[in-house]
Steps between C-alpha positions, in 0.01 A plus 500: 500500500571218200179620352583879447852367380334329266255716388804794434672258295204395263424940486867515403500266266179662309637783445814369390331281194249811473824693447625246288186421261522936380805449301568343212798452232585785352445539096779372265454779284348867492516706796621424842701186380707236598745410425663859335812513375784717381531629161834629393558691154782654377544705191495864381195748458367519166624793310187647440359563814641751774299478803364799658446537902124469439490195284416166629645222317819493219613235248853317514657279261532183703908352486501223776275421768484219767319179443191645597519806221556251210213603340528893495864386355368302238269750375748753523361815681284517800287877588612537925233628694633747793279596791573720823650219675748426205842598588711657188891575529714710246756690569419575841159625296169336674200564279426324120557803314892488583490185263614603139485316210680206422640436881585159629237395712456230781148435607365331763122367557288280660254265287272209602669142376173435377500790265803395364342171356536384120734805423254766597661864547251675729537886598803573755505781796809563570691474859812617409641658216855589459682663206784598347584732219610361159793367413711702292760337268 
């Protein structure tokens, strides 16, 4: 009776450790890693460009951002990705081509922290993009 006790136990344990031993630390940097974080921009869409529906990406001139966006701040503008999961609010509008020029725009997007090293800006895909027609004076 002790002996099959044991013997389940050390089988357990195997397969726990074999388990164990296929997993590793995910990468710093590139895809699928860890640690991402958060990158907030704020600012208004550049004048020239006036997304369609179709289009894929559009350019804003970067305002403020959180510590995280320091560098799309610093060099001033920052070209937003948008894919179907990206969620885009207007005027009760849902789609990119609602956007007009020159809107205030809040962007959010999640980066790699190792992407983010020595200043680098790399591309952004959108989460969530909301926006709000110009201010008129």
């Amino acid at each position: 009776m002790r002996f099959k006790i044991l013997v389940l136990v050390l089988v357990a344990s195997l397969f726990g450790v074999s388990a164990a031993m296929g997993k590793g630390k995910p990468p710093k940097a590139g895809t699928g890693c860890k640690p991402s974080v958060k990158v907030v921009l704020a600012g208004v869409l550049d004048a020239s460009t006036d997304p369609a529906d179709g289009d894929t990406s559009f350019t804003m001139v970067v305002k403020h951002s959180n510590r995280h966006g320091r560098a799309y701040k610093a060099a001033g503008s920052a070209t937003i990705t948008v894919d179907s999961k990206t969620r885009i609010r207007r005027k009760g509008a849902h789609n990119l081509g609602a956007l007009a020029p020159n809107d205030r725009v809040l962007v959010g997007a999640k980066v790699c922290k190792g992407d983010l090293k020595d200043g680098a800006t790399p591309d952004l895909t959108a989460k969530k993009v909301n926006a709000h027609p110009a201010k008129t004076s």
